[in-house]
C-alpha positions as CSV (number, residue, x, y, z in Angstrom):
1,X,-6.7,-24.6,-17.6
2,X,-10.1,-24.7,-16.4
3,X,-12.4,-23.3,-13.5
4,X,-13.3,-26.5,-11.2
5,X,-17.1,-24.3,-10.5
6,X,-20.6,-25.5,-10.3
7,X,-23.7,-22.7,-11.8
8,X,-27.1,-22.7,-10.2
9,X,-30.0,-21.2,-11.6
10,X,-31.2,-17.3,-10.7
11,X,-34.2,-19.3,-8.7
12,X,-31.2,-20.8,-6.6
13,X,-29.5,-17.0,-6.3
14,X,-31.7,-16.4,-2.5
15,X,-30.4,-19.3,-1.2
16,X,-26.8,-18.9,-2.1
17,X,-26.8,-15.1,-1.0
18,X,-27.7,-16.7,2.9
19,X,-25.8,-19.6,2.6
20,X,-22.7,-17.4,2.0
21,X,-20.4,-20.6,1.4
22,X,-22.1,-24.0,-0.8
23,X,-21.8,-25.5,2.4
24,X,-23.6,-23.7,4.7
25,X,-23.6,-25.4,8.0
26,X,-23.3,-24.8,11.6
27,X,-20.6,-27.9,12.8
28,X,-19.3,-28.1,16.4
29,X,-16.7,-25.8,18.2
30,X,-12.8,-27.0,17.3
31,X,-12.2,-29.4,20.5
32,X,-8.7,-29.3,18.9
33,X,-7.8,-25.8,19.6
34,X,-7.6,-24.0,23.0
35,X,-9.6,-21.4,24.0
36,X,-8.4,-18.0,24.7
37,X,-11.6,-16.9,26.4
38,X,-11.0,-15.6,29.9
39,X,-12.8,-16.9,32.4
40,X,-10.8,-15.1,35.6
41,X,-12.1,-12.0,37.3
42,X,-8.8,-10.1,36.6
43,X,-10.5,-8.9,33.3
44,X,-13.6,-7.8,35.7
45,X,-13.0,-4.3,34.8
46,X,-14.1,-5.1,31.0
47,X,-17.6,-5.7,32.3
48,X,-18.1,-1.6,33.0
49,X,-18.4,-1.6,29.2
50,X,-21.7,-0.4,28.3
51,X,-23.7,-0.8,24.8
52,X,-26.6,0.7,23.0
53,X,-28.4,0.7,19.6
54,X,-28.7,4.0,18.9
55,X,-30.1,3.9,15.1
56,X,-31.9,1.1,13.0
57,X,-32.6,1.8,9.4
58,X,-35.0,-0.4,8.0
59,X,-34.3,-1.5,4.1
60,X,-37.1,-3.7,1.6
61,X,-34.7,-6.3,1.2
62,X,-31.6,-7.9,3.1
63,X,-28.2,-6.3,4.0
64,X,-25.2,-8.3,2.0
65,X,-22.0,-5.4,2.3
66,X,-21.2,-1.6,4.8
67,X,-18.6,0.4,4.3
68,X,-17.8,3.9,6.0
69,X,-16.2,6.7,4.4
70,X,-15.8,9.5,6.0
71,X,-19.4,10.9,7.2
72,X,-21.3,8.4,4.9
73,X,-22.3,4.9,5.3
74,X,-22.4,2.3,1.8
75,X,-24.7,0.0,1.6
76,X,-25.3,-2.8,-0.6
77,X,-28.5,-5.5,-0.6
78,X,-30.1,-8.2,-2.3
79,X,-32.0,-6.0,-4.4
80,X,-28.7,-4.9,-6.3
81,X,-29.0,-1.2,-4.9
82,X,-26.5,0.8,-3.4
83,X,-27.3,3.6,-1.4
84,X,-25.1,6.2,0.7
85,X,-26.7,7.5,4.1
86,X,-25.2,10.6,6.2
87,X,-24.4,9.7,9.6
88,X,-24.7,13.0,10.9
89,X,-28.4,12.9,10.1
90,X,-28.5,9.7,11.9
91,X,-30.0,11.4,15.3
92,X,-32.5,13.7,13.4
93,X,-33.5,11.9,9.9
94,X,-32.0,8.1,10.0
95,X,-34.0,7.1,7.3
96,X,-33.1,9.6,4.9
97,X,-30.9,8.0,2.3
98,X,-29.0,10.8,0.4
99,X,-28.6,8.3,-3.2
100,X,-29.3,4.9,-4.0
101,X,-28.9,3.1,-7.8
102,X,-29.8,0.2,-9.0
103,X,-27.1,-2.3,-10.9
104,X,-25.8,-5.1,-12.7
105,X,-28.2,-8.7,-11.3
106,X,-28.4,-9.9,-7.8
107,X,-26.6,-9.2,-4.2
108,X,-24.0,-6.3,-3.8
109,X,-21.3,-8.4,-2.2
110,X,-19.2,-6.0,-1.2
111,X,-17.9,-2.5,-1.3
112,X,-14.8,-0.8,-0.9
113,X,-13.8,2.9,-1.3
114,X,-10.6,4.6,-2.0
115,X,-10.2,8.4,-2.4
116,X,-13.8,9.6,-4.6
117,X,-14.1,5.8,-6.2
118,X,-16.5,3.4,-5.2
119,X,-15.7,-0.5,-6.0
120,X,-18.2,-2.6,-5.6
121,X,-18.7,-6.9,-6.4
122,X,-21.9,-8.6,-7.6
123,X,-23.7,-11.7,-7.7
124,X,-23.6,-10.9,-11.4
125,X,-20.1,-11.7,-11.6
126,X,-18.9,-8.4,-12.3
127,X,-17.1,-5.5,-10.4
128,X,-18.2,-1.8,-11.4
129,X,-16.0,1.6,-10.1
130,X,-18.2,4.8,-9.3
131,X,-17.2,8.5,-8.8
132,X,-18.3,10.0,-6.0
133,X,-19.5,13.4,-6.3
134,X,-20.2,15.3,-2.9
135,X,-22.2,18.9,-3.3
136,X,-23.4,20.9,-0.7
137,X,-26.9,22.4,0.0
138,X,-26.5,24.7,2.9
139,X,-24.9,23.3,5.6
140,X,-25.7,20.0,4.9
141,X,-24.0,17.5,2.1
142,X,-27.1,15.9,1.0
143,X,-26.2,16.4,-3.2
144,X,-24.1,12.8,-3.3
145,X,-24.0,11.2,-6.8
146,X,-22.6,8.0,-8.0
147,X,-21.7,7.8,-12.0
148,X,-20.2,4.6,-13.3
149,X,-17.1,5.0,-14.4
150,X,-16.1,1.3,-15.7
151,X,-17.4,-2.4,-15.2
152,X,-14.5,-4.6,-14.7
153,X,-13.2,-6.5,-17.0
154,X,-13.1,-3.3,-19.0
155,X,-14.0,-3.7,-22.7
156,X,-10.5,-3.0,-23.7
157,X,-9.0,-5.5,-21.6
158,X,-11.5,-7.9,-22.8
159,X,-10.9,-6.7,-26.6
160,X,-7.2,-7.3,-26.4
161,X,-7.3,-10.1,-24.6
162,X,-9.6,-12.1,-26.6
163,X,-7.3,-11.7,-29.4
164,X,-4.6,-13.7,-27.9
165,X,-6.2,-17.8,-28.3
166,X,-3.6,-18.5,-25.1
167,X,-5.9,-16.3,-22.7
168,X,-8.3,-18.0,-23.5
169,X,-9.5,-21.0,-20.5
170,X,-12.2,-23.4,-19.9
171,X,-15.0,-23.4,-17.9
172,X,-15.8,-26.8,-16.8
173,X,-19.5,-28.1,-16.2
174,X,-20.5,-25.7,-19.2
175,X,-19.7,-27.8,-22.4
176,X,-17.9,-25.5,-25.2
177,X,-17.8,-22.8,-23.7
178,X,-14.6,-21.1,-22.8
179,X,-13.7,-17.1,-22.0
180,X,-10.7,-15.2,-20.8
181,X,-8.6,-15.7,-17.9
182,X,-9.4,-12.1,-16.7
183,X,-13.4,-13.0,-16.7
184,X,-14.7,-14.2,-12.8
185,X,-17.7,-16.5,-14.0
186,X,-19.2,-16.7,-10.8
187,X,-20.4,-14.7,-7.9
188,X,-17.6,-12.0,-7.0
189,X,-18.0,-12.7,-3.5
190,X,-14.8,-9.9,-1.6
191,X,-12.8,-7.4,-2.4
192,X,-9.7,-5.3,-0.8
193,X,-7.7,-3.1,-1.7
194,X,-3.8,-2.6,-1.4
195,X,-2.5,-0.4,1.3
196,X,-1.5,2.5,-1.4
197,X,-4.5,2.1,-3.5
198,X,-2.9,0.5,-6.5
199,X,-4.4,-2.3,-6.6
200,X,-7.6,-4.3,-6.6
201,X,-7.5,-7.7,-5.1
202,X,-11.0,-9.8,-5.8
203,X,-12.2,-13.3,-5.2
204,X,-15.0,-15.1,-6.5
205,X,-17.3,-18.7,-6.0
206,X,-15.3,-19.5,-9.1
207,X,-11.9,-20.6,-7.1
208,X,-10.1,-17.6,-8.4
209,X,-8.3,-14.3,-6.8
210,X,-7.6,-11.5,-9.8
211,X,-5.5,-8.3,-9.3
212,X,-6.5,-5.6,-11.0
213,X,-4.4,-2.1,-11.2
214,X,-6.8,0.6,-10.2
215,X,-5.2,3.2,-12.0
216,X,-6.3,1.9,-16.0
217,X,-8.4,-0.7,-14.1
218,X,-6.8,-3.5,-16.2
219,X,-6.2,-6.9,-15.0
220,X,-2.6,-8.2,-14.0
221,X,-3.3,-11.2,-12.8
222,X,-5.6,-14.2,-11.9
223,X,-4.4,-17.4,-9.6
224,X,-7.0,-20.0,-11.0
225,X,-8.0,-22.6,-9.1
226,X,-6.7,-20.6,-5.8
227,X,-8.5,-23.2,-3.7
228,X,-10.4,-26.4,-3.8
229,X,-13.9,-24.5,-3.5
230,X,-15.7,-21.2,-3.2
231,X,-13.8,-18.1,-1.9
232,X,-15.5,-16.2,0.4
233,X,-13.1,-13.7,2.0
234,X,-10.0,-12.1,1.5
235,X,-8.6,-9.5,3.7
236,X,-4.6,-7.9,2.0
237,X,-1.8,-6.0,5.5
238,X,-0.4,-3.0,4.9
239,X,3.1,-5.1,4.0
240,X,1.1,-6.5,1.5
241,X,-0.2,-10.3,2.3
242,X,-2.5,-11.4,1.0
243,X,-5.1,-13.7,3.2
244,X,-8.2,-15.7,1.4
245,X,-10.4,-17.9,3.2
246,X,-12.8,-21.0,1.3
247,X,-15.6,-23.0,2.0
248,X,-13.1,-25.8,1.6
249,X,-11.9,-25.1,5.0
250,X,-8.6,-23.4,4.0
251,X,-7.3,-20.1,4.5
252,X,-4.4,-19.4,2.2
253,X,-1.6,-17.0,2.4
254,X,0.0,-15.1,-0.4
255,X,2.9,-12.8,-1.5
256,X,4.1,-11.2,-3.8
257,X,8.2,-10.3,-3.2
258,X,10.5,-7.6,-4.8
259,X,10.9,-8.8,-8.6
260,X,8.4,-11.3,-8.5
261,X,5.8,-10.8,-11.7
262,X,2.9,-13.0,-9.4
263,X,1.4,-13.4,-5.7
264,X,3.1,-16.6,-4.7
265,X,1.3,-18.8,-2.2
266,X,3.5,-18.9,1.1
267,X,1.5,-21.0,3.7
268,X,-2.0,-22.7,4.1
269,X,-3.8,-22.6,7.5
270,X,-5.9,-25.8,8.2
271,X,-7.2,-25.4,11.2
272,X,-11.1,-24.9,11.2
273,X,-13.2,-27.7,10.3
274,X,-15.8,-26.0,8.0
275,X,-16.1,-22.8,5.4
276,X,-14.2,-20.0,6.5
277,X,-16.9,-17.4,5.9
278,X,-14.9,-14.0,7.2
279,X,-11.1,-12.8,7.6
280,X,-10.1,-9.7,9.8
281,X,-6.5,-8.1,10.3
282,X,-5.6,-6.2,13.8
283,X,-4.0,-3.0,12.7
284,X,-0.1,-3.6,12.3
285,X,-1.3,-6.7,10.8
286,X,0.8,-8.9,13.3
287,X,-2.7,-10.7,14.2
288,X,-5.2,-12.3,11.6
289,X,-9.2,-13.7,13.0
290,X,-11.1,-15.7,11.2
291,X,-14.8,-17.4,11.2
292,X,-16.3,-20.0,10.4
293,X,-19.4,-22.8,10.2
294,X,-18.1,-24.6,12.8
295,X,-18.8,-21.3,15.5
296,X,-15.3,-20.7,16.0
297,X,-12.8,-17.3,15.6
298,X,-9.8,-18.9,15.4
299,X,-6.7,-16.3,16.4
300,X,-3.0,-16.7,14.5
301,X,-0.3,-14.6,15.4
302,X,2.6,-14.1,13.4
303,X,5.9,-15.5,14.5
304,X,9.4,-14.4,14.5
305,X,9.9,-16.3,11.0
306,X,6.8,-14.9,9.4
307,X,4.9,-17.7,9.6
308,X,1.2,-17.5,11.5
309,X,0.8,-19.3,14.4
310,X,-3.1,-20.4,15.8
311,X,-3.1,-19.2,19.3
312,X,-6.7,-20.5,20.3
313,X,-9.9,-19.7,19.5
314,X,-12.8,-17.1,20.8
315,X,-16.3,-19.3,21.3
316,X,-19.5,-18.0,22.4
317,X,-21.6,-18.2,19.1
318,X,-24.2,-21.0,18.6
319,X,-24.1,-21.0,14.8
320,X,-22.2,-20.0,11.8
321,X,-19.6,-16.5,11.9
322,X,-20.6,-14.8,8.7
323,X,-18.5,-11.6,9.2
324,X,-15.5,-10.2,11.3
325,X,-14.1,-6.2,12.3
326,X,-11.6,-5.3,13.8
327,X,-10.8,-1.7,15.7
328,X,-8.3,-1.1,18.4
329,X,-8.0,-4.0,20.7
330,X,-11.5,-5.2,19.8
331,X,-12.8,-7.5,17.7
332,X,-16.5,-8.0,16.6
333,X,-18.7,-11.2,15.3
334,X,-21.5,-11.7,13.8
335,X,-22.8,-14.7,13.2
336,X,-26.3,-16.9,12.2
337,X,-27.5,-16.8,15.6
338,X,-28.4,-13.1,15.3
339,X,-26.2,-11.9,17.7
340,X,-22.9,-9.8,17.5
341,X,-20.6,-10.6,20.4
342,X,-17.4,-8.1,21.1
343,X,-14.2,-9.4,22.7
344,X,-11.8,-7.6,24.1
345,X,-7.9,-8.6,24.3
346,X,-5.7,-8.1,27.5
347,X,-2.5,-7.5,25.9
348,X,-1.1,-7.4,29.3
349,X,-1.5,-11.3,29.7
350,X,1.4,-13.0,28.7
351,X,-1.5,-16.0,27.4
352,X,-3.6,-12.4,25.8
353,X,-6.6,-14.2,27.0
354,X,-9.7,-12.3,25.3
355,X,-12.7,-11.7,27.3
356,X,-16.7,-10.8,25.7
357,X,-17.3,-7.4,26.5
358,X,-20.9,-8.2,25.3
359,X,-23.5,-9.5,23.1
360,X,-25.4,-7.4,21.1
361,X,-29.4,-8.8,20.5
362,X,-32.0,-7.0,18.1
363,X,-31.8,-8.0,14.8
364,X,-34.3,-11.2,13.6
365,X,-32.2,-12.7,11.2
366,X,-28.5,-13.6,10.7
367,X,-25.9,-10.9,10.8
368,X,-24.3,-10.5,7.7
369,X,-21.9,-7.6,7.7
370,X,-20.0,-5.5,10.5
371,X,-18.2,-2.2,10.6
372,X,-16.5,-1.2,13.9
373,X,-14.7,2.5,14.4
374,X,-13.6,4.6,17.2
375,X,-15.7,7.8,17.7
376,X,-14.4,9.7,20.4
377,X,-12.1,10.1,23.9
378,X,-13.6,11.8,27.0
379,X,-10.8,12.4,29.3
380,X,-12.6,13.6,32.1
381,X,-14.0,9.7,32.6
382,X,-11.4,7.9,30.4
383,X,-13.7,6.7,28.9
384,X,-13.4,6.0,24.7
385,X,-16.7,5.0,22.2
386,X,-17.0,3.1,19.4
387,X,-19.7,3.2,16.8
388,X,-20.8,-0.6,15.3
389,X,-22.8,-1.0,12.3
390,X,-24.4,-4.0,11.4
391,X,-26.3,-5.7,8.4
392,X,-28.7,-8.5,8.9
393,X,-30.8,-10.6,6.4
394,X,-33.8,-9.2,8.6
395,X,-33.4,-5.8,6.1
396,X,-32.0,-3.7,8.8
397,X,-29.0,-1.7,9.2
398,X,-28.1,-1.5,13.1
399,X,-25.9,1.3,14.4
400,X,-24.9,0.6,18.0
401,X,-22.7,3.0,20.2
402,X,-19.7,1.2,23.1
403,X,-18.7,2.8,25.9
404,X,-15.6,1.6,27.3
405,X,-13.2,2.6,30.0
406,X,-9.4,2.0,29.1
407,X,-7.3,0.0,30.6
């Protein structure tokens, strides 16, 4: 076997952070595929949506991966530091961090969290677990410390697999040189994790998605040569597929059924015409997004047999989508044109046209990462808010409150 991967210098590592996919490229709208964006006034009642950027946090260098967890925002940059904020200090001290370190070589690619562990992937190649440790001082929670607990692959699972000369794999455009099949030797560019916890999925620039078992954090199993180029997203449903999308235009579908020892690949999805640079599930998983270079969200929905169907596509963006969330009946963009655009679905519509709630200006460079969560119900009005944090290549962290009336 051998990894079909190309290696750039550390002088080349800025430009493949921004590019996000090796072919980095804005490309027309999909002519091909409908569009589900409304353009009636029956979804007039959308526009009394209301938006506003209620806290920036300006970093030194360039936003690559949020997460949320509870009353603290992760984030990860360029720089290799991760830092944890407290939103609740947002209002009177939004640029106190409460911890940041400083690891393994380039971007922090992404970052997931279950229970008091901290996962995140590096432009290193490597994926490192952190415990959380939460103290309090007073009445606030500022004590939060991170202590590495591993760096994946572990040093036993690379002891006893080295042993065994049949784990052993090529890696092809380096001459000689050869290392486990458990190894990523490239960029790990996503991670997700299993409904339950269990497991660790990851994919990397190097064509591969590995599983690893959270529990002794040893590796179970790697699909080599998953697709035909880089991996840039992956996104797992609480029934457990498994969704990756490439920069060679592909997004691939995988499962692993009762009694099966391996994910088995169940479909492939061809219809963008460019990098698929994000993936997004709606909650019950019944409804998959994804961006691309070619501007376009494309929306499938699964069909009576299982399989996903493209319904159309949501257009608006003038460049690139580089990242995708999902909360309620909303889904936000973000793309190279520096804008974040939130659509809204009538699920009433037979056709569930989608109409954009708004676009969100302020940043100076491309958006690069999105959270989106629900923060409270007033009844009196009807009215629900969201909370939307974005990451930009600008260095700033954007947190941005909705207000939206229910339908």
């Amino acid at each position: 076997m051998e990894y079909q991967i190309s290696f750039s210098s550390d002088s080349n590592n800025l430009q493949k952070e921004f590019a996000t996919t090796r072919s980095f490229s804005s490309q027309h709208s999909l002519a091909s595929v409908p569009s589900l964006n409304s353009n009636s006034n029956s979804n007039s009642q959308f526009l009394n949506s209301s938006f506003t950027c209620i806290t920036t946090l300006k970093l030194h260098t360039y936003i690559s991966s949020l997460t949320l967890a509870g009353n603290f925002l992760y984030t990860g940059s360029s720089s290799k530091e991760i830092t944890s904020w407290n939103i609740t200090h947002f209002h009177s001290h939004p640029q106190e961090s409460i911890n940041t370190i400083v690891s393994g070589n380039g971007a922090v690619k992404s970052i997931v969290i279950h229970s008091d562990r901290l996962f995140t992937a590096h432009q290193d190649n490597k994926i490192r677990i952190w415990k959380i440790t939460i103290t309090n001082d007073g009445e606030l929670q500022q004590q939060h410390k991170f202590t590495r607990l591993a760096t994946l692959p572990t040093f036993t699972n690379r002891f006893t697999s080295i042993l065994n000369p049949k784990n052993h794999v090529k890696i092809r455009f380096r001459r000689h040189k050869k290392c486990t099949w458990i190894h990523h030797v490239d960029t790990v560019s996503s991670l997700a994790l299993s409904k339950d916890g269990t497991l660790l999925y990851s994919v990397s620039w190097d064509r591969t998605i590995k599983v690893w078992k959270t529990k002794d954090l040893t590796c179970l199993e790697s699909v080599q040569t998953a697709h035909d180029d880089a991996i840039n997203a992956i996104t797992v449903s609480n029934d457990g597929y498994v969704y990756t999308g490439s920069a060679d235009k592909k997004i691939k579908v995988w499962k692993k059924e009762k009694g099966d020892k391996n994910h088995s690949l169940i479909d492939t999805l061809e219809k963008h015409r460019s990098g698929v640079n994000a993936l997004a599930l709606n909650s019950d998983g019944s409804v998959l997004y994804s961006g691309a270079c070619d501007r376009s969200i494309l929306v499938y929905k699964r069909g009576e047999n299982g399989n996903l169907v493209v319904m159309g596509a949501l257009r608006g963006h003038t460049k690139s989508i580089l990242c995708l969330a999902v909360v309620s009946d909303l889904v936000c963009s973000g793309s190279e044109d520096k804008t974040i655009r939130i659509w809204r679905s009538n699920s009433n519509n037979v056709d569930r046209e989608y109409c954009c709630l708004g676009v969100l200006e302020g940043h100076r460079g491309p958006i690069k990462c999105l959270i989106a969560v629900f923060d409270q119900f007033d009844e009196q009005s009807s009215e629900a808010t969201f909370l939307i944090y974005s990451g930009s290549l600008d260095c700033d962290v954007k947190v941005w409150k909705m207000f939206l009336p229910l339908l």
